[in-house]
Residue frames relative to the residue before (quaternion, step in Angstrom):
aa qw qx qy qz dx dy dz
X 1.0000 0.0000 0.0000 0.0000 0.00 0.00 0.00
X 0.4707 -0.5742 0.5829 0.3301 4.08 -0.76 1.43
X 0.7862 0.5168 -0.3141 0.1273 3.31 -0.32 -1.79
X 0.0914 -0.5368 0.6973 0.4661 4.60 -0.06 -0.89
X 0.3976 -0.6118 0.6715 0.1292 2.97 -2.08 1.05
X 0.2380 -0.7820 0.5746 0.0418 3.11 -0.82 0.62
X 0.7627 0.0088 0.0231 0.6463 3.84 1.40 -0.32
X 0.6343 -0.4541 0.5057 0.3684 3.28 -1.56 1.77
X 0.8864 0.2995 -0.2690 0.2285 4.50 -0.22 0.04
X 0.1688 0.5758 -0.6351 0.4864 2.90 2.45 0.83
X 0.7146 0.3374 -0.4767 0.3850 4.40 0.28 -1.35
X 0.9256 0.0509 0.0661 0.3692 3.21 -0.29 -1.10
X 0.7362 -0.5668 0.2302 0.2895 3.26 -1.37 1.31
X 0.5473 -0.5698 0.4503 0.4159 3.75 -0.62 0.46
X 0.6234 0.5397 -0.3277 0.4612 3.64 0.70 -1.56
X 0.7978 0.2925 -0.4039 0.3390 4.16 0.20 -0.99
X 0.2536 0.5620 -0.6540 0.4383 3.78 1.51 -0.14
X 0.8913 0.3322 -0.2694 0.1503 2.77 -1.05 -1.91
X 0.5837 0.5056 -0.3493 0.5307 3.94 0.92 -0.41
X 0.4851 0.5726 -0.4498 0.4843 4.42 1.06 -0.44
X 0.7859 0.4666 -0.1681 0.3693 3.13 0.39 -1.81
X 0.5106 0.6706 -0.3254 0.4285 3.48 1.24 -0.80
X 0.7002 0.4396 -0.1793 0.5333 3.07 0.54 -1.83
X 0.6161 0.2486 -0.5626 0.4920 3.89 -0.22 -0.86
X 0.7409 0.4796 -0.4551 0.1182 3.33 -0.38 -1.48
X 0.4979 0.6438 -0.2984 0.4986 3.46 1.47 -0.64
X 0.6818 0.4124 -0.3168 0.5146 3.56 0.36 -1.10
X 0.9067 0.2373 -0.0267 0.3476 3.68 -0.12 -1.15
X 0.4614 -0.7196 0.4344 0.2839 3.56 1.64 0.34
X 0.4104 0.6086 -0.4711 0.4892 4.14 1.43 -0.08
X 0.3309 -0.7148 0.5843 0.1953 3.51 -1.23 0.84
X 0.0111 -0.7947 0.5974 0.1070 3.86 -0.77 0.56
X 0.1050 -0.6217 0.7744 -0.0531 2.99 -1.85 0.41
X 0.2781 -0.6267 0.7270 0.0381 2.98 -1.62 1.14
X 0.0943 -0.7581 0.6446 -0.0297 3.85 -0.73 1.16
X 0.2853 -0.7430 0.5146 0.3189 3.68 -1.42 0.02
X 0.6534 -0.5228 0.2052 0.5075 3.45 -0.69 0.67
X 0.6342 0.3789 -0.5661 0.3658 3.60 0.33 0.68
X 0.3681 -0.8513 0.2192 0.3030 3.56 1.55 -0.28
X 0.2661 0.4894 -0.6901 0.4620 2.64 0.88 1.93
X 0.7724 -0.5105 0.3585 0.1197 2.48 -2.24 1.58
X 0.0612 -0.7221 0.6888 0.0190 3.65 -1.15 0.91
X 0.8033 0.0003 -0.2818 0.5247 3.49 0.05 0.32
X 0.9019 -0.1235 0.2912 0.2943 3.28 -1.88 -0.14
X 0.2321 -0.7003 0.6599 0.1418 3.92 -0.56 0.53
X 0.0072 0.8150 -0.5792 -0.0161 3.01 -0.46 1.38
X 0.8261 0.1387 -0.1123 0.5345 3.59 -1.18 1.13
X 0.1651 0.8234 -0.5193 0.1585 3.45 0.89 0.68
X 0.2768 -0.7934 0.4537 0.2967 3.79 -0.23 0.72
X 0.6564 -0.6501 0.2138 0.3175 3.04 -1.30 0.39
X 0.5302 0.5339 -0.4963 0.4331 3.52 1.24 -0.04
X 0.4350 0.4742 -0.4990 0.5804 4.14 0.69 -1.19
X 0.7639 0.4230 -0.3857 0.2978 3.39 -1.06 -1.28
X 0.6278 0.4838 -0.3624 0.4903 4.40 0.74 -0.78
X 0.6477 0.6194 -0.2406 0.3728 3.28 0.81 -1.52
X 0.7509 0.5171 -0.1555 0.3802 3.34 0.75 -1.56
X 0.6073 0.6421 -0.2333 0.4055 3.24 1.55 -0.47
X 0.7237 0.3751 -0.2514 0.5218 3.34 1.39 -0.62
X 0.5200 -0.7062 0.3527 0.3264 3.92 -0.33 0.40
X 0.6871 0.3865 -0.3974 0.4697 3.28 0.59 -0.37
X 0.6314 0.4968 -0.3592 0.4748 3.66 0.79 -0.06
X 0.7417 0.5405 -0.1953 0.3459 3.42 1.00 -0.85
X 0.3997 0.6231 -0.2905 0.6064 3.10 2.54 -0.42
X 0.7396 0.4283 -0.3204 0.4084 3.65 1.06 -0.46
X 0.5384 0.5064 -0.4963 0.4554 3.58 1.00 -0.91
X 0.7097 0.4413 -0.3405 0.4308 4.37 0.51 -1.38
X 0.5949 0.4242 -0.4561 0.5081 3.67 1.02 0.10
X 0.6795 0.4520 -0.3469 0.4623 3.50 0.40 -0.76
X 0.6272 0.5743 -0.2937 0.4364 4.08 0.91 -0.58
X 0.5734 0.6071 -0.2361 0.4968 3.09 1.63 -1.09
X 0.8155 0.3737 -0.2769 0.3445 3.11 0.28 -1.45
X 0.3733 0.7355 -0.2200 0.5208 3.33 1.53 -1.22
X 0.6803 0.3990 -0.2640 0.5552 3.99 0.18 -0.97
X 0.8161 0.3097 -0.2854 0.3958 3.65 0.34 -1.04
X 0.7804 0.5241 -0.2902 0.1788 3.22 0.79 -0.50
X 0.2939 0.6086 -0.2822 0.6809 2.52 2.90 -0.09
X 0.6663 0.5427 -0.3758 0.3468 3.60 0.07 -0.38
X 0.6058 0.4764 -0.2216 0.5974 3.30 1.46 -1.64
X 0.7544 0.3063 -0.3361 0.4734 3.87 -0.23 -0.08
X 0.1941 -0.8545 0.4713 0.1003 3.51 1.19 -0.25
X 0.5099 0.3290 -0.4660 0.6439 3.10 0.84 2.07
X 0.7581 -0.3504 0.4615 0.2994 3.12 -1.83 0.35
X 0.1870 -0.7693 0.6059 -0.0785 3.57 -0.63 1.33
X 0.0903 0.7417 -0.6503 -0.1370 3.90 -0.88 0.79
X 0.0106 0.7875 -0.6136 -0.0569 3.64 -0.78 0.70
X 0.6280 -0.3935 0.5769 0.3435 3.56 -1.83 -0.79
X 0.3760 0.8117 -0.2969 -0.3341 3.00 -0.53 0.39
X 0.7894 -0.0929 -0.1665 0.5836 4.01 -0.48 0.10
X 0.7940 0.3990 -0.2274 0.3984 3.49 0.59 -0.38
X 0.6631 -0.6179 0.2485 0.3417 3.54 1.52 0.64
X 0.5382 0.3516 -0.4488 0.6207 4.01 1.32 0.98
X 0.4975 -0.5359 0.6449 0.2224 2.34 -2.07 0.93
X 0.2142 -0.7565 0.6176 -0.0212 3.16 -1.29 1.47
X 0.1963 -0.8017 0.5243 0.2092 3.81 -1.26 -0.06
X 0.0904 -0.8582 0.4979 0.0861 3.77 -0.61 0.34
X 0.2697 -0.8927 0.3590 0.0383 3.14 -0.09 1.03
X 0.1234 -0.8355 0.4584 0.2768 4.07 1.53 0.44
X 0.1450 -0.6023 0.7436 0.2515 3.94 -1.09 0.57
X 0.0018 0.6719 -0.7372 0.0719 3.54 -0.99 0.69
X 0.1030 -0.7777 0.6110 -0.1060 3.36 -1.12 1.42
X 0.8057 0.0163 0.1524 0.5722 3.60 -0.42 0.69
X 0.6165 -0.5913 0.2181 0.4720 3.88 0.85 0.37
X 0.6188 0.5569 -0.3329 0.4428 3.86 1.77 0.19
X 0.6517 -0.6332 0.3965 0.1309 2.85 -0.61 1.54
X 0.0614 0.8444 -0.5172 -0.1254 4.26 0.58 0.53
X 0.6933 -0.2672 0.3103 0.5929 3.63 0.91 -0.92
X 0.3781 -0.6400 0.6237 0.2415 3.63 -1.56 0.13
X 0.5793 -0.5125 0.6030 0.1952 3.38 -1.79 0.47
X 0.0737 -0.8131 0.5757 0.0438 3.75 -0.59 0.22
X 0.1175 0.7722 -0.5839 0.2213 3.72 -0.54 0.77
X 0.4841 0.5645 -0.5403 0.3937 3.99 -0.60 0.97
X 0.5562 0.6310 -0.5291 0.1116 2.86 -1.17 -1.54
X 0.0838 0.7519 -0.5355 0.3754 3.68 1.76 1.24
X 0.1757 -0.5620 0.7640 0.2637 3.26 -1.65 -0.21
X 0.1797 -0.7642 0.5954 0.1708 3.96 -0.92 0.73
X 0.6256 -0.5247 0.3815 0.4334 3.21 -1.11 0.26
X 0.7383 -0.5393 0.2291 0.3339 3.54 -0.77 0.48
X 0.6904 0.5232 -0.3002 0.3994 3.41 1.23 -0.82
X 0.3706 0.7733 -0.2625 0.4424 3.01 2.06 -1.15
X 0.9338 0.0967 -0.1203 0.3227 3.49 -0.25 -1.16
X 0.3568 0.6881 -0.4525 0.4409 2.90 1.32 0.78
X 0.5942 0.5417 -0.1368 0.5786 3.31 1.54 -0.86
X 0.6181 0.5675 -0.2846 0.4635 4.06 0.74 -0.21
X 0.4805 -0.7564 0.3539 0.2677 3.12 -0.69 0.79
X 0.2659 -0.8060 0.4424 0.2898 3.62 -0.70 0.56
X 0.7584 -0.3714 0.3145 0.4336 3.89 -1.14 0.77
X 0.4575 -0.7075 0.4421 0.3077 3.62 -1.40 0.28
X 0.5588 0.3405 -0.2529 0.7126 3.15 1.58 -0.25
X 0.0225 0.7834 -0.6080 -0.1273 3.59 -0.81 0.32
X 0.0507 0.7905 -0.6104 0.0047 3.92 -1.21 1.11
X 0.3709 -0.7529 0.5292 0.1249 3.33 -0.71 -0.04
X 0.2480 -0.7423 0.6168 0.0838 3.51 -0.87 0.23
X 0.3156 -0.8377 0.4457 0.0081 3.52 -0.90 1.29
X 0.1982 -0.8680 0.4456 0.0936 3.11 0.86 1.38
X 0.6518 0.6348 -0.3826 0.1607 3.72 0.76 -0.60
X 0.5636 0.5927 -0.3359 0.4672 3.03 1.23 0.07
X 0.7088 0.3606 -0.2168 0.5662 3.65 1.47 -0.11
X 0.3264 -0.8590 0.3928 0.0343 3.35 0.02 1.29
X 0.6374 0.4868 -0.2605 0.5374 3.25 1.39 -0.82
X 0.6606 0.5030 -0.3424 0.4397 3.78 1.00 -0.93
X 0.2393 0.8956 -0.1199 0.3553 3.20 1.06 -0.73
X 0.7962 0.1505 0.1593 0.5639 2.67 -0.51 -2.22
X 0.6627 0.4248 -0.4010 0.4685 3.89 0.62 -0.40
X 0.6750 0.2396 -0.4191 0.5580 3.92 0.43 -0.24
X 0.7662 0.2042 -0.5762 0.1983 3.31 0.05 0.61
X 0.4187 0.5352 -0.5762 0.4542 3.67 1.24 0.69
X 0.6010 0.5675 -0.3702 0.4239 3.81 0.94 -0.49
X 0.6567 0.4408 -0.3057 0.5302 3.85 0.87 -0.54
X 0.5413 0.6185 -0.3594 0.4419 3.69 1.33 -1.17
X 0.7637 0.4343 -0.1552 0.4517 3.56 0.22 -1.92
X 0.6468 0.6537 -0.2050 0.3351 4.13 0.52 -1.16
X 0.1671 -0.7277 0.6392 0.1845 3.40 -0.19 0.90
X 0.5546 -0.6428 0.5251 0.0596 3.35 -1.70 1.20
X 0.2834 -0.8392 0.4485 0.1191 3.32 -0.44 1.12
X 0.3641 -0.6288 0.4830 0.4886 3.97 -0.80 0.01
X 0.7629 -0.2996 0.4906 0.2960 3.20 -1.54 -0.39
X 0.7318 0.4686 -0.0480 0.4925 2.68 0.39 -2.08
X 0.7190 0.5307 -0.2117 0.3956 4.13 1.03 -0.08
X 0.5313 0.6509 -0.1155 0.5297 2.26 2.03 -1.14
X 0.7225 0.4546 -0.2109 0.4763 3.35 0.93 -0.98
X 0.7534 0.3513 -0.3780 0.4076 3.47 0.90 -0.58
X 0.3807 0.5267 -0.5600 0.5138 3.82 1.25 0.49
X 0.7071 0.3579 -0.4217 0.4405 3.77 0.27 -0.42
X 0.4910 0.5724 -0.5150 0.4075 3.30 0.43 -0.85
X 0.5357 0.7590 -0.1563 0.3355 3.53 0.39 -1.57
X 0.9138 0.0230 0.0750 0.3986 2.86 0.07 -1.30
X 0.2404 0.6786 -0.4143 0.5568 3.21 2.02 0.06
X 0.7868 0.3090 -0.1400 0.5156 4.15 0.28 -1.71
X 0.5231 0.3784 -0.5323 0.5476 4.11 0.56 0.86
X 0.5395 0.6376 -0.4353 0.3361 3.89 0.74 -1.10
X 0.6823 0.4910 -0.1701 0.5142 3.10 0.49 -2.36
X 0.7739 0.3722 -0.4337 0.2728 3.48 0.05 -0.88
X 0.6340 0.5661 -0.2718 0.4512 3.29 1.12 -1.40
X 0.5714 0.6167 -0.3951 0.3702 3.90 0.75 -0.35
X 0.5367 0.6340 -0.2250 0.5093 2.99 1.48 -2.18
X 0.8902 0.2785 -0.2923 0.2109 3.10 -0.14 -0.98
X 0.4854 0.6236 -0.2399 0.5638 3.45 1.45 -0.75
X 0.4447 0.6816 -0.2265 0.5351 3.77 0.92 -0.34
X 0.7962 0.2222 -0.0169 0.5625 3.37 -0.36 -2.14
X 0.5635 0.5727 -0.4823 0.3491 4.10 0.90 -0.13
């Protein structure tokens, strides 16, 4: 390709992202999102659960999820592989780095799971690590902890083969959008 890319939709159309993500998210009930390497969202949030989805609504929390995507993106980038972590608000998340020719375009997102306890004890934790202080928000609170209550707990080990998954459509769909 003559041109430097500069974004994951100089390779490939917005419209077939957004119809991938559909489908996995369909198949496997995992929410996705496609972010740019500063991690703000580029396509649709698919299947966003319902606690992310409360959170995201107020701003000072939503400044965290795009910090926590951000950071998540780079640190998946730097190992250049699929990355599962925690993140500030207590799910196991996934970042997938799109890396093109050594430039870093943006990352794939796909979690917002709860894992079974032993599980995420075992996951890696963010390079920067913050938190968010929910006590001051009674209602949020009370929804992640009817959201952890009601949610069936995923393994690890399940978790990983959805990335795996979707880690080998990324690479392919990049490759190919790339060599076009």
């Amino acid at each position: 390709m003559a041109s430097k890319i500069m974004a994951l939709t100089d390779l490939v159309p917005l419209e077939i992202l957004e119809d991938i993500l559909s489908r996995f998210s369909k198949a496997t009930g995992l929410v996705t999102l496609v972010t740019d390497y500063q991690g703000r969202p580029v396509t649709t949030i698919h299947r966003f659960c319902s606690f992310c989805r409360k959170i995201r609504e107020m701003p000072e929390f939503e400044r965290l999820c795009i910090k926590s995507d951000a950071i998540g993106g780079l640190d998946a980038a730097n190992a250049e592989s699929p990355l599962i972590y925690r993140c500030y608000a207590g799910m196991g998340e996934v970042c997938i780095p799109i890396i093109i020719d050594n430039h870093y375009l943006g990352s794939i997102f796909t979690g917002q799971v709860l894992l079974h306890d032993e599980d995420m004890q075992n996951i890696k934790k963010l390079s920067i690590q913050f938190d968010a202080d929910f006590a001051n928000y009674p209602e949020i609170s009370k929804n992640r902890q009817e959201y952890q209550a009601t949610h069936q707990k995923i393994s690890l080990k399940q978790l990983e083969a959805y990335v795996d998954l979707l880690n080998t459509i990324t690479n392919y769909i990049a490759d190919i959008g790339y060599k076009r």
